[in-house]
Backbone bond lengths (Angstrom), bond angles and torsions (degrees), N, CA, C in turn:
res aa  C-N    CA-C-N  psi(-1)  N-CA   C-N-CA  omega(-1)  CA-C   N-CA-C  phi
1 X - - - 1.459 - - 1.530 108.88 -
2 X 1.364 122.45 127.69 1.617 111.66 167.13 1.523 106.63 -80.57
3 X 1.385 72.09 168.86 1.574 87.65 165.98 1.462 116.74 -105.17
4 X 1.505 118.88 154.25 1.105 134.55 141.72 1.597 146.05 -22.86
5 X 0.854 121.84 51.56 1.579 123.24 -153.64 1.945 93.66 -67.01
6 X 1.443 118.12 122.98 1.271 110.77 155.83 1.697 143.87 -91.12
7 X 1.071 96.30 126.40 1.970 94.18 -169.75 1.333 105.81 -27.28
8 X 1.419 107.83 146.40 1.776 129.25 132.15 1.410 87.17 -17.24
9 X 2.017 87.43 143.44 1.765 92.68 148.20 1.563 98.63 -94.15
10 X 1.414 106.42 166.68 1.302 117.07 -173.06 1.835 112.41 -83.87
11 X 1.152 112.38 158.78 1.631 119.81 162.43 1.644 106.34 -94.12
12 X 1.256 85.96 135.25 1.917 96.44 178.45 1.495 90.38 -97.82
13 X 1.424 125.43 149.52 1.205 124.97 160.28 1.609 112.62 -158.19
14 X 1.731 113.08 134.60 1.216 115.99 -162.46 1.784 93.39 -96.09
15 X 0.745 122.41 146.50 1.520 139.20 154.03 1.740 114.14 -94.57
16 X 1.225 95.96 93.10 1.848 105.31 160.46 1.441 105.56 -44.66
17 X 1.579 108.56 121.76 1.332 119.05 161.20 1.488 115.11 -66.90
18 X 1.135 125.45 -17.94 1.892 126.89 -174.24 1.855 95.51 -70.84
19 X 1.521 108.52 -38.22 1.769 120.59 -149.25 1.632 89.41 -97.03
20 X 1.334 120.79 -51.93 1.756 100.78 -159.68 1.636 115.67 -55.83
21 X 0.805 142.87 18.90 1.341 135.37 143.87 1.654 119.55 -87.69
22 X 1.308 96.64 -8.96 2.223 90.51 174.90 1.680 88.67 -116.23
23 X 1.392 133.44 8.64 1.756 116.04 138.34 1.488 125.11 -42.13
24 X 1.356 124.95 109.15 1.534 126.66 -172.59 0.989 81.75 -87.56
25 X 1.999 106.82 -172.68 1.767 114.78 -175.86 1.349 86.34 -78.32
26 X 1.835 137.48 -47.89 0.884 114.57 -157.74 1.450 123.34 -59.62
27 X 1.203 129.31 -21.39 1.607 140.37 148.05 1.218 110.65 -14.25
28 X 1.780 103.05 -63.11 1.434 124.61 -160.11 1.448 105.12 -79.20
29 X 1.512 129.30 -40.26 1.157 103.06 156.33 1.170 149.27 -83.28
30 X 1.214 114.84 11.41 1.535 137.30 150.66 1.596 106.58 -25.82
31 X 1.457 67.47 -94.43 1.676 95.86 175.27 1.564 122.33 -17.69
32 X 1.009 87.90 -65.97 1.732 105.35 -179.22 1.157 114.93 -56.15
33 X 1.701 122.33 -31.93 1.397 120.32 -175.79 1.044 103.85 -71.46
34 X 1.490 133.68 -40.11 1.393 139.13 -176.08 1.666 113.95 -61.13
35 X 1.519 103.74 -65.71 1.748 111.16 150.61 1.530 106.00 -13.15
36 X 0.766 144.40 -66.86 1.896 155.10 -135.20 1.729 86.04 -86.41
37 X 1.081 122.31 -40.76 1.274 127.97 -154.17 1.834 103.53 -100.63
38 X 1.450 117.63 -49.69 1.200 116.11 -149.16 1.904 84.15 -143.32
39 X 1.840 137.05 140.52 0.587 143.97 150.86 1.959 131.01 -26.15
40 X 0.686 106.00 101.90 1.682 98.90 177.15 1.986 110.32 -68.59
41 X 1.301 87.60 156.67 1.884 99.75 173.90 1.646 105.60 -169.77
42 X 1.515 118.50 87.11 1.276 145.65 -149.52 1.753 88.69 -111.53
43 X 1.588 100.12 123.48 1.230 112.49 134.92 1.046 143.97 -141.14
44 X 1.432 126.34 150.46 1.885 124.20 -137.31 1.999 87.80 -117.70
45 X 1.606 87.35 139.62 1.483 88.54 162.40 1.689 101.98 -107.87
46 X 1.354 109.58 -149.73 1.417 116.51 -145.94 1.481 120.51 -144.25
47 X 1.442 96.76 -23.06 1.473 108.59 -151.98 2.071 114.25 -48.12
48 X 1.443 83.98 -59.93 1.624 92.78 172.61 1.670 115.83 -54.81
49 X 1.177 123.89 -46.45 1.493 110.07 -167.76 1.634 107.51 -85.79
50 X 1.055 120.38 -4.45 1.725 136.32 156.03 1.454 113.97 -59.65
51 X 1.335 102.47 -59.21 1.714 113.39 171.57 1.626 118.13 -35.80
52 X 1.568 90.11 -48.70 1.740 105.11 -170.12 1.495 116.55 -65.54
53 X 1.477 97.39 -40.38 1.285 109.01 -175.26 1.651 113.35 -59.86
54 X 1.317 118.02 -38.90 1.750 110.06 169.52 1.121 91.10 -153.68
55 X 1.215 120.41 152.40 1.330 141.72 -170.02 2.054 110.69 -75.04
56 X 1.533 105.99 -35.67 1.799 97.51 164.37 1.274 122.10 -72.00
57 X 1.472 109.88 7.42 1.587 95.58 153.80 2.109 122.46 -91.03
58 X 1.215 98.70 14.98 1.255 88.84 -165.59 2.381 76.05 -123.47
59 X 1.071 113.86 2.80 1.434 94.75 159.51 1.056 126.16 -93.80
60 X 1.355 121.53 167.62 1.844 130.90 -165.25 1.454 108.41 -62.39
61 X 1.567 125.05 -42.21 1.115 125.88 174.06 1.655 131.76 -55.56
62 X 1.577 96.32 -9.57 1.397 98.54 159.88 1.516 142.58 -110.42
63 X 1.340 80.24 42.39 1.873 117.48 -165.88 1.498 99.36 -127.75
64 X 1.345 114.48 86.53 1.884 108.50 154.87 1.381 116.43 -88.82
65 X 1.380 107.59 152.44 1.309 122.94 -161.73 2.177 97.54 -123.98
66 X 1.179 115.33 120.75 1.731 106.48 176.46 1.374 101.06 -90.29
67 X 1.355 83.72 -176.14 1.830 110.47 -170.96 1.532 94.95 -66.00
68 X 1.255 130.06 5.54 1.265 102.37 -153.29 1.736 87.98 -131.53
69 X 1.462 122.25 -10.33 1.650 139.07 157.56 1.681 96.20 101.65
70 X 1.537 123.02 33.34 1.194 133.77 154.09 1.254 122.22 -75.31
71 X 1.629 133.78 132.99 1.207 130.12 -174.34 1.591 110.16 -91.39
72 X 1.315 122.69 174.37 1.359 113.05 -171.83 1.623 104.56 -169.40
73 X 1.247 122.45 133.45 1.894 103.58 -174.43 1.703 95.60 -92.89
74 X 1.257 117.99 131.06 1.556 135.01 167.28 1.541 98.54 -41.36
75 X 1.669 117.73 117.60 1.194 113.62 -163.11 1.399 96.58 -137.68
76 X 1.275 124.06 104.69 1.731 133.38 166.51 1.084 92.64 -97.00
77 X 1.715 96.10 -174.06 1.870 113.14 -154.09 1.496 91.72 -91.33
78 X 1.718 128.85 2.68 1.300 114.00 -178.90 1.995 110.28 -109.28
79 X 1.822 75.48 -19.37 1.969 83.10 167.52 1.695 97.58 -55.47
80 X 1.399 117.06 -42.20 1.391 116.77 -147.66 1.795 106.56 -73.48
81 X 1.415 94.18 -22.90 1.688 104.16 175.07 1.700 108.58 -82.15
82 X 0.681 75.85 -22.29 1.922 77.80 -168.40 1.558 92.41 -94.91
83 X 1.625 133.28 -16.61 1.506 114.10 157.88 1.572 107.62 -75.07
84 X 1.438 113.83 -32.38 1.568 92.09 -167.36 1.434 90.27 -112.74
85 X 1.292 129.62 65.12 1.574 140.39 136.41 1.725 111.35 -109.21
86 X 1.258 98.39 -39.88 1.998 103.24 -170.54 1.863 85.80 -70.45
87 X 1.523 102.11 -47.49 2.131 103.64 -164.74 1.786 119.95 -58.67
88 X 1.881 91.93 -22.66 1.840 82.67 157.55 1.412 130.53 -103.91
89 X 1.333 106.66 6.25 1.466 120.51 157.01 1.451 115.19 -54.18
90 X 1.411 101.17 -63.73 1.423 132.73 -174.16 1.722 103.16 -48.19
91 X 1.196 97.82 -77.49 1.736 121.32 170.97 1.095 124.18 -43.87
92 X 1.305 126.05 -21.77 1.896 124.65 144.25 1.130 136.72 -53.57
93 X 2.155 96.34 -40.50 1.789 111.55 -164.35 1.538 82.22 -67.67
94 X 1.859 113.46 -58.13 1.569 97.51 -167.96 1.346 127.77 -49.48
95 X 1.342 106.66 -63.13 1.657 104.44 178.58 1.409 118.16 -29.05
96 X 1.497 114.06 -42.59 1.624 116.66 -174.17 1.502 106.54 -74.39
97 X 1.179 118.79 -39.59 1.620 104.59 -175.51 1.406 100.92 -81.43
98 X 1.288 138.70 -7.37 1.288 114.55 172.38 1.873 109.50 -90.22
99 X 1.352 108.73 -44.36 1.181 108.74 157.61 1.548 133.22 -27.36
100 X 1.186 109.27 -66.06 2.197 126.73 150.42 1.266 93.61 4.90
101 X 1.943 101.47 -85.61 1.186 116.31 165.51 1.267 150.71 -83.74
102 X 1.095 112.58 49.54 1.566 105.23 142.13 1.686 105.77 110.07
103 X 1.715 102.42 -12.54 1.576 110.40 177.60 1.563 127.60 -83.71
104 X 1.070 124.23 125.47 1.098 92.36 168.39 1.170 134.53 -104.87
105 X 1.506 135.33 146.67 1.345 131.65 -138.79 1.460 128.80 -125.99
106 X 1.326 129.73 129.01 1.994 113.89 -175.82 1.650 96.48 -125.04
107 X 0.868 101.29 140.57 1.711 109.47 150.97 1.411 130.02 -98.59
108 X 1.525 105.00 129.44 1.611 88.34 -165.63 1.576 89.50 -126.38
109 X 1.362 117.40 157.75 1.279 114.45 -163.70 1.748 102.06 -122.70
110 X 1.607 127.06 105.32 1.362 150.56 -154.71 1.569 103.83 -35.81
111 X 0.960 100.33 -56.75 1.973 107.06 168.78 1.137 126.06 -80.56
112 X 1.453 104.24 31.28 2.117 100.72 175.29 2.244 74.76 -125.97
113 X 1.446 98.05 66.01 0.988 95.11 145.16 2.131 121.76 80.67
114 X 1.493 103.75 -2.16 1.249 127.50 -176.06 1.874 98.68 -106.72
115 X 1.377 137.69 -63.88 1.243 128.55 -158.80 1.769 100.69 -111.17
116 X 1.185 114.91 129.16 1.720 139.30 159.84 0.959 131.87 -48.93
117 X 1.306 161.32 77.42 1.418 132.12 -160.94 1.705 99.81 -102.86
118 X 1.383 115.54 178.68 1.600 130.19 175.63 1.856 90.04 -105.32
119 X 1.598 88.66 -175.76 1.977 98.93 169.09 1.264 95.33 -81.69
120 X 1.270 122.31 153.72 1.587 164.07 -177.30 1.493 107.05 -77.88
121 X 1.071 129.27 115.89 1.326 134.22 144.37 1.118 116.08 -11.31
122 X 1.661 137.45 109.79 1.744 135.99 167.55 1.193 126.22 -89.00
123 X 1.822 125.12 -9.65 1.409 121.67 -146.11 1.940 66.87 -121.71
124 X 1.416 94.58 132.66 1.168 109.31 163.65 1.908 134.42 -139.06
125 X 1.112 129.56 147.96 1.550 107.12 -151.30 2.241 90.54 -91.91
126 X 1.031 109.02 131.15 1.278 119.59 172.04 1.230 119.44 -143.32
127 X 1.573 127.47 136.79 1.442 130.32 -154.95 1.257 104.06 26.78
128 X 1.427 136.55 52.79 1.384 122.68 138.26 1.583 92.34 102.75
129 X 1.900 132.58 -9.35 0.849 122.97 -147.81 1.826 93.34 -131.53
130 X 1.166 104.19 155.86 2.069 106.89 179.20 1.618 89.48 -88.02
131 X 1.853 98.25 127.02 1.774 80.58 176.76 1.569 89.11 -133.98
132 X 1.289 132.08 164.40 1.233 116.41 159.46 1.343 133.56 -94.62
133 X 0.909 120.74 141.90 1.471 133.01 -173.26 1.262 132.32 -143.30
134 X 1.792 119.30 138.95 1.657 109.78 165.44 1.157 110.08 -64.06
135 X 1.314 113.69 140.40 1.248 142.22 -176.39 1.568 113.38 -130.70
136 X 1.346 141.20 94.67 1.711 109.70 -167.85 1.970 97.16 -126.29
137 X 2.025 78.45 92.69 1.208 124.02 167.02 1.548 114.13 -112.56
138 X 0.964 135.41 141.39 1.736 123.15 168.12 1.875 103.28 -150.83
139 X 1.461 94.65 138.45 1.297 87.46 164.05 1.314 132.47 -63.54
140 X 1.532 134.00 173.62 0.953 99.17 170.96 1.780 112.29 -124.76
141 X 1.268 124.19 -169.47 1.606 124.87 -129.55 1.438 105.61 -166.94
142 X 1.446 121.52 -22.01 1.525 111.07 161.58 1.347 104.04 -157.51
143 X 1.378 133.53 -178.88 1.372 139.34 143.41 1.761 107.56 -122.13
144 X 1.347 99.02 148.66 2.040 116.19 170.93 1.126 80.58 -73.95
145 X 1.268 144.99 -176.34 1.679 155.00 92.15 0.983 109.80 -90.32
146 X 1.498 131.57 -12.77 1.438 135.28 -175.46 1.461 104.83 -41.99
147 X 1.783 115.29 -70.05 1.643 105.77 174.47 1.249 131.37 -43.12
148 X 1.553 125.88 -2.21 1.602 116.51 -175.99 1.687 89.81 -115.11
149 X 1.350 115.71 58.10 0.821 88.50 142.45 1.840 168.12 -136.99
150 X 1.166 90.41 71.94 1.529 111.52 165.66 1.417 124.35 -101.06
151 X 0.826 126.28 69.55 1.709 143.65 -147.70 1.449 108.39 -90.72
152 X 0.872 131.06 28.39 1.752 148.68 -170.69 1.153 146.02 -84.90
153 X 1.121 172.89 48.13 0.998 173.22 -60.53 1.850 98.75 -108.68
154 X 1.482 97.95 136.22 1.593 109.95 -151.79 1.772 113.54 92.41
155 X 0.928 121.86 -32.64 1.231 120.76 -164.99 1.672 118.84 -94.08
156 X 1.352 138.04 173.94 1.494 129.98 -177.40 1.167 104.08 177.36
157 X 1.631 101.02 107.43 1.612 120.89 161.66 1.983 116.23 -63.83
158 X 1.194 109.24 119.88 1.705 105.00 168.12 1.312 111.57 -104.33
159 X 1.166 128.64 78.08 1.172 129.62 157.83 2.224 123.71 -46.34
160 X 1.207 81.58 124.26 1.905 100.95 158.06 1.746 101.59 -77.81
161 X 1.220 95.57 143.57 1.402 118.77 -174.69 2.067 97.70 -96.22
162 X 0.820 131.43 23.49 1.495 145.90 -172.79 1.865 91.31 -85.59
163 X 1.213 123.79 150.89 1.022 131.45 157.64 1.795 123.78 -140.35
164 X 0.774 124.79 176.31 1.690 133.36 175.53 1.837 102.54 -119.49
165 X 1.576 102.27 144.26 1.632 112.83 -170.43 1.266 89.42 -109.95
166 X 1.375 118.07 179.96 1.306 135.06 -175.89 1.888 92.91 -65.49
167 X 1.615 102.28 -62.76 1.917 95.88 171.83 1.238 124.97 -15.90
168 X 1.425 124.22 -15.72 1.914 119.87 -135.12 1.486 117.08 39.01
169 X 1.439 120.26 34.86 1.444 102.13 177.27 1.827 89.98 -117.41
170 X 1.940 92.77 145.68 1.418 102.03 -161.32 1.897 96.06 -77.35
171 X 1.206 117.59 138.69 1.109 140.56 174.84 1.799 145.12 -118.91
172 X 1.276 93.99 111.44 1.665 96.58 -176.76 1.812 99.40 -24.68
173 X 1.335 83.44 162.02 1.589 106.28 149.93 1.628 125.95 172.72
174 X 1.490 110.62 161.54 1.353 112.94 -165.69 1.395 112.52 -48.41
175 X 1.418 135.58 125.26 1.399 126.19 -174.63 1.904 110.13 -86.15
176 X 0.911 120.79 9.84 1.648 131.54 170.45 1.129 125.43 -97.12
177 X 1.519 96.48 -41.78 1.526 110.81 160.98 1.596 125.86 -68.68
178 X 1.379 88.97 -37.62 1.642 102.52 176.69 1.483 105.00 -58.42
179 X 1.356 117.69 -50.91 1.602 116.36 -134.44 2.206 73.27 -83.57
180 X 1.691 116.09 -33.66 1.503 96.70 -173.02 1.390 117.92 -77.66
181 X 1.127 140.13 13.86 1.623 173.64 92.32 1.589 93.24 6.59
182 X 1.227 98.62 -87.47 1.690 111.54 -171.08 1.574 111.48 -66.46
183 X 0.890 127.36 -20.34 1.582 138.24 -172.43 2.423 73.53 -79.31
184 X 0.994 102.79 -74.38 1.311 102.62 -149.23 1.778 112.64 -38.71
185 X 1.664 92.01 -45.47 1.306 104.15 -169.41 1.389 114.64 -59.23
186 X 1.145 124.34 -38.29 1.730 142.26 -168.00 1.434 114.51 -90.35
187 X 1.752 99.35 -4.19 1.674 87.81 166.70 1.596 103.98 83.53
188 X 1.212 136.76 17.16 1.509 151.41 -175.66 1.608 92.24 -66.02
189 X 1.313 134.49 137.30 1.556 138.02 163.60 1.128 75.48 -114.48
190 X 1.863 170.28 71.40 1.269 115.65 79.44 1.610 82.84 -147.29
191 X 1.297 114.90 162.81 1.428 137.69 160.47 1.555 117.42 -119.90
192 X 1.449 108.98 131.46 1.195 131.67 -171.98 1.100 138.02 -114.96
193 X 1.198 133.29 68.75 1.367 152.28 -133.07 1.912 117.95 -93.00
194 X 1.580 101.44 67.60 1.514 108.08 -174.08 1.288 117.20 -39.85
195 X 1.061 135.21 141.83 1.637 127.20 -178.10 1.752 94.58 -163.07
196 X 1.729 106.65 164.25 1.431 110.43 -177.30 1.505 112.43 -91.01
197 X 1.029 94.83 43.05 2.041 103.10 -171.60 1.484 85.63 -142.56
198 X 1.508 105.38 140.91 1.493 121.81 154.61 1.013 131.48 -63.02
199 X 0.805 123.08 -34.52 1.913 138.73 -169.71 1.458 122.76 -170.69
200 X 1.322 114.66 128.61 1.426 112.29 151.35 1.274 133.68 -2.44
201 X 1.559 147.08 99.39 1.264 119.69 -164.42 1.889 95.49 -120.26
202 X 1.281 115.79 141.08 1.445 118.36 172.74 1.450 105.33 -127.08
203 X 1.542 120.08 119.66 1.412 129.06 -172.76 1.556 97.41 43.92
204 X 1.800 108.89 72.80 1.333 98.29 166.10 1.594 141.29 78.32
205 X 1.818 97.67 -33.95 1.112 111.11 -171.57 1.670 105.83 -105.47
206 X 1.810 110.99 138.68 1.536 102.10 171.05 1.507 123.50 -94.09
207 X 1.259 107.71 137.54 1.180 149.47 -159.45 1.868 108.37 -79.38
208 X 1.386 118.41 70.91 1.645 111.44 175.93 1.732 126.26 -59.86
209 X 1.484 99.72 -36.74 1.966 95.44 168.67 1.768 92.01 -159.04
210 X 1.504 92.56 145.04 1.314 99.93 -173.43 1.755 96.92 -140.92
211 X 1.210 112.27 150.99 1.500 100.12 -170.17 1.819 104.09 -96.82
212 X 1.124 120.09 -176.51 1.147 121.58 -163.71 1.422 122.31 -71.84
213 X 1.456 109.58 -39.04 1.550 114.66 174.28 1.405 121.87 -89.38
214 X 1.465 109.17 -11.04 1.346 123.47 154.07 1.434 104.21 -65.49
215 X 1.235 153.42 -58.72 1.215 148.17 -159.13 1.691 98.68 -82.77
216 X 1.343 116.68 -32.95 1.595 96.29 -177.69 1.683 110.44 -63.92
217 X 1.484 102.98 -45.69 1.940 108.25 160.86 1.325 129.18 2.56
218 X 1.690 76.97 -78.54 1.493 98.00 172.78 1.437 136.01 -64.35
219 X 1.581 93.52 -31.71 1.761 98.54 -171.36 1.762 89.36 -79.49
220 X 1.033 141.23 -37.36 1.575 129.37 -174.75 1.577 113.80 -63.77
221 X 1.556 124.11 -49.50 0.746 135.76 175.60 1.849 137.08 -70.52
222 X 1.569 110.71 -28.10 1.165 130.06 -175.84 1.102 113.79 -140.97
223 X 1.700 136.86 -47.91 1.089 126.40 -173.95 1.377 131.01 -61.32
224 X 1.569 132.55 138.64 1.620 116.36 -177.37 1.344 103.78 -135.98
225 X 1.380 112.64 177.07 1.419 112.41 -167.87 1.386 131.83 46.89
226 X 1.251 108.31 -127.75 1.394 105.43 -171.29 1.604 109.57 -83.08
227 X 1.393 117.88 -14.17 1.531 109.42 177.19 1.483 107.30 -75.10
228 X 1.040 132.09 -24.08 1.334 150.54 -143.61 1.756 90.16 -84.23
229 X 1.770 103.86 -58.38 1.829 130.85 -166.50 1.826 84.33 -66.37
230 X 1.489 111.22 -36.01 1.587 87.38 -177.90 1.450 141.65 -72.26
231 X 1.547 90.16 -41.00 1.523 127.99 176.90 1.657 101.01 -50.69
232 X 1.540 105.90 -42.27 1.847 98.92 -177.56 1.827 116.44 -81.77
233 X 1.513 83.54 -11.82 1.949 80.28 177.70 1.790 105.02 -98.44
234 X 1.239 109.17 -22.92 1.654 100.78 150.82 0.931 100.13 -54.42
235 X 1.430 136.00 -144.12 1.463 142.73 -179.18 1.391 116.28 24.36
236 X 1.244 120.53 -22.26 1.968 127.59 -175.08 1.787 87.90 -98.20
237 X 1.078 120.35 -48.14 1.032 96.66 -174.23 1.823 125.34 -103.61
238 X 1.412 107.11 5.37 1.681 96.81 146.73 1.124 119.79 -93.10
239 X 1.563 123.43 3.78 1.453 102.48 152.62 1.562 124.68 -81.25
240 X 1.723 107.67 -12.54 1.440 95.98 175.03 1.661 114.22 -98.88
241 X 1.310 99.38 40.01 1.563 107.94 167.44 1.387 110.18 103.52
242 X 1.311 124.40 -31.73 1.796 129.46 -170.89 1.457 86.26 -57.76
243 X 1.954 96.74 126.14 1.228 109.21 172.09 1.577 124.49 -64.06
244 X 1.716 112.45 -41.52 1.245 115.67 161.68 1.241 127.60 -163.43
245 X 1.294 104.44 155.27 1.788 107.39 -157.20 1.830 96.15 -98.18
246 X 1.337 117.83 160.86 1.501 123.23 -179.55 1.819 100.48 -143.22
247 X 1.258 113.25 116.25 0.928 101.41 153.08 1.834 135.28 -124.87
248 X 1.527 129.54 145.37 1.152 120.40 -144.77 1.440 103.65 173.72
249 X 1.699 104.86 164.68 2.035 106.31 166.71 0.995 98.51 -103.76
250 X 1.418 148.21 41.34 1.489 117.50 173.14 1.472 113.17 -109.81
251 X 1.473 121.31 178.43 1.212 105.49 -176.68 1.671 125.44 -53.99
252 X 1.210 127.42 164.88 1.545 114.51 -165.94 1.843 107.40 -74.48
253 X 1.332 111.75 -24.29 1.774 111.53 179.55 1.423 91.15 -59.65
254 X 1.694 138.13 -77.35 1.658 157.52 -147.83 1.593 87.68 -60.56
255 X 1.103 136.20 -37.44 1.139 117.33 159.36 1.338 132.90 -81.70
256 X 1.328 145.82 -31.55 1.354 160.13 152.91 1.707 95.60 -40.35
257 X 1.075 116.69 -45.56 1.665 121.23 -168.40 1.708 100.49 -88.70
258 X 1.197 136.14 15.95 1.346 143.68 -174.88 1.646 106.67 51.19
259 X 0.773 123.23 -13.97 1.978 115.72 171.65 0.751 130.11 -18.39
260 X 1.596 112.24 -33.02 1.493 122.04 -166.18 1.491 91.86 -156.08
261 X 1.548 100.72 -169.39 1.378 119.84 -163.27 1.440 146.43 31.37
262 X 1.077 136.12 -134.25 1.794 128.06 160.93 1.360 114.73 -129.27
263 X 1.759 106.73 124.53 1.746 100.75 -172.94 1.582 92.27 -93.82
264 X 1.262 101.80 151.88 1.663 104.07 172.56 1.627 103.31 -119.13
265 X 1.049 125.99 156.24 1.722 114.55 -175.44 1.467 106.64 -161.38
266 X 1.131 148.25 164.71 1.411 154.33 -170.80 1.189 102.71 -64.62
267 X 1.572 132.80 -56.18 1.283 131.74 -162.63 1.785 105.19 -132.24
């Protein structure tokens, strides 16, 4: 009788939308070597190739801020087309360079039934004032894994960071949070969070491993923006078991191997 051999767990890894255009191939074959070895589960943000696409995405007014000093991109049902017009642009180049090499590749898009969201935040700060507004942002609240499943080594899910609300109306959502969502569900022991910063920096200084409640510290107290959105999807996802989160630009092995960037870990 054989046995059963069970897969690798997989690596979750987010791709910063600001950085995937300064990914060289050698990046890309990084990647891939690891792919060969351990399942991929990729999710892509957006921000930069959104920008390009019309210029009011790169003004202030498409930046809400809540009562609570959370940022959020102003998201109508045509923001929502114009994310998933730039995301199959996007979602070709990847598939093809992993394809090149040797991966093989799906895109799955978060709201055809894979990512959850909650209701959306309404009170939003404008001219200085709380006003309410649609917003179709939602947190999010579960993941399927059912669709990934080919979980294999060679293989690589690209997930859209898109989700569905209880409404059925399709809904932004944080893609860090998302991808530590999906890291949790699939059983991921580490998530890897590409970004255009090397490391963690606290007063200036970079940060090689920091433990988990040390980093929440920080993210309440100091962190802003997008380090801030990261620091909480670390922490989201060692509570859903991912042994440890990395965030950093270097290739995805130099980080997995601590070389570089900032490991964050439970203890």
């Amino acid at each position: 009788m054989s046995e059963t051999t069970t897969p690798p767990a997989p690596t979750a890894v987010k791709l910063g939308g600001s950085c995937l255009d300064n990914l060289d191939g050698a990046w890309w074959d990084d990647l891939a070597r690891h792919g060969q070895e351990r399942p991929l589960i990729l999710v892509h943000g957006w921000s930069k190739p959104l920008k390009r696409l019309h210029p009011r995405y790169s003004e202030p007014s498409a930046i809400l801020r809540d009562r609570y000093g959370n940022q959020s991109r102003w998201t109508t049902p045509e923001v929502i087309d114009d994310i998933k017009t730039v995301s199959a642009e996007l979602s070709e180049e990847v598939l093809g360079r992993l394809e090149q090499r040797g991966i093989t590749a799906e895109r799955l898009l978060g709201s055809d039934g894979v990512v959850n969201a909650g209701e959306g935040e309404r009170w939003w700060w404008q001219d200085k004032r709380l006003v309410e507004l649609e917003n179709l942002v939602g947190p999010i609240t579960g993941v399927n894994s059912a669709p990934l499943k080919n979980l294999q080594p060679g293989h690589a899910y690209l997930v859209t960071p898109l989700a569905r609300n209880t409404a059925g109306q399709e809904v932004n959502t944080d893609a860090d949070r998302a991808a530590s969502a999906l890291a949790g569900a699939t059983g991921a022991t580490d998530l890897v969070l590409v970004t255009d910063v090397a490391h963690l920096l606290i007063d200036g200084e970079p940060v090689h491993r920091i433990t988990a409640e040390a980093a929440a510290a920080f993210r309440d107290k100091g962190a802003t923006g997008g380090m801030r959105k990261k620091l909480r999807a670390a922490g989201e996802a060692l509570e859903r078991g991912v042994e440890r989160v990395i965030i950093g630009s270097a290739p995805v092995t130099d980080l997995l191997a601590a070389r570089t960037g900032t490991v964050i870990t439970r203890t």
